[in-house]
N, C-alpha and C positions, 0 to 999 in steps of 0.2 A: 231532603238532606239525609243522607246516609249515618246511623252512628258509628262514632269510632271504637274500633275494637278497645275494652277495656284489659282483656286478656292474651299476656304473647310468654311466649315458650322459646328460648334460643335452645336448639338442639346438638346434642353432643353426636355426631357422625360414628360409624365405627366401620371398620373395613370390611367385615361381611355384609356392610350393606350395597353394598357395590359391585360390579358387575364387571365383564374382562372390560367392558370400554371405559370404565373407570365412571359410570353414568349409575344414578342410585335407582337401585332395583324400585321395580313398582310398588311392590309388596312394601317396602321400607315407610314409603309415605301413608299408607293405611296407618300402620304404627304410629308416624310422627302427629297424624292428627287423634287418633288416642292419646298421644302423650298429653294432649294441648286440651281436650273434652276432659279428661283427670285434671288437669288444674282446674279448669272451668268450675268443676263438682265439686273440687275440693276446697274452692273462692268459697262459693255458694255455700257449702256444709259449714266451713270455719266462720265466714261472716256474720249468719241469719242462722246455725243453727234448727235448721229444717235438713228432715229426712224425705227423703222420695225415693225409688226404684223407677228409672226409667231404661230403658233399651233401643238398642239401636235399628230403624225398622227400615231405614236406607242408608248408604256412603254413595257420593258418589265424588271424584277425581277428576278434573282438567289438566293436564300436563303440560306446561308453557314451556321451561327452559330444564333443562336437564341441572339439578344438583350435580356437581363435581366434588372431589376430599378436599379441595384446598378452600367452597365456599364454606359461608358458618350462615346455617341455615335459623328461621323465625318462622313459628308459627304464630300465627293471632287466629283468637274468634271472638264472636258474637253471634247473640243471640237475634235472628232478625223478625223472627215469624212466630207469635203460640198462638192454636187452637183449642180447638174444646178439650182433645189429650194429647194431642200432638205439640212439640214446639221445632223449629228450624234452627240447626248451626254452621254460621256459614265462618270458611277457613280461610285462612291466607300464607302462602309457604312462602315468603323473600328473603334477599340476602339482607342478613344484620339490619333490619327496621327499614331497610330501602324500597319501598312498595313500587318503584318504578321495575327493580328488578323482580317479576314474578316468576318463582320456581313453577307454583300450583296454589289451584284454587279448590277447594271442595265444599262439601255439602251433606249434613246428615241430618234426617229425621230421627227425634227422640220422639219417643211411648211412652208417656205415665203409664204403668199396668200394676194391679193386682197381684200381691208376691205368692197369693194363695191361689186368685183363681185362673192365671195368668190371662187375665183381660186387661185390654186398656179398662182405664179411670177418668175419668177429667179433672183435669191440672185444678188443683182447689185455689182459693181466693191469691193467698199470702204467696203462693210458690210463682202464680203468672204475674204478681206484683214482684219479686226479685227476679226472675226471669226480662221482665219492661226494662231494668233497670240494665242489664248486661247484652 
């Protein structure tokens, strides 16, 4: 059984995100699931009080239905996968909490790394313990 996303982001649209067909630029949805990984980290840092540096070491995009200006767009993630420094987060773009309607799905690898030596790290006890949890 799958967890359900604990984190969702309705996103505010703006007209340069949009293209002459009135369909949301590619580029745009990179952004909106940044917008949705900062809440994610910013859950994480205000709940538990734990610091980490991680980065982003893949994205990757599915594009199911084209955003339009008139939908009002949702992100959600969760975390579904951590490794030894690695953890997986996986995205969901629908209209207003509708998960039947999928905008886009994506997919990033986070890196715990070293802010000195920029190497990965392995995720210590307590952080892949809130991490389990989201």
């Amino acid at each position: 059984m799958e967890r359900p996303y604990k984190i969702r982001v309705p996103i505010q649209t703006r007209y340069s995100d949009f293209d002459m067909l009135r369909h949301l630029n590619n580029a745009a949805y990179a952004t909106y699931l940044e917008l949705a990984r900062l809440k994610f980290l910013n859950t994480i840092f205000s709940e538990y009080s734990i610091k980490w540096l991680d980065v982003v070491a893949s994205l990757t995009i599915d594009y199911r239905l084209p955003i339009l200006p008139e939908n009002k767009p949702v992100v959600k993630v969760r975390c579904t996968r951590i490794g030894n420094s690695s953890y997986d987060l996986q995205y969901l773009v629908v209209q207003d909490d509708d998960e039947i309607k999928i905008f886009a799905e994506g997919k990033t690898i986070q890196v715990f790394i070293d802010s000195q030596k920029q190497i990965p790290i392995p995720i210590s006890g307590k952080a892949r313990q809130i991490l389990a949890d989201f």
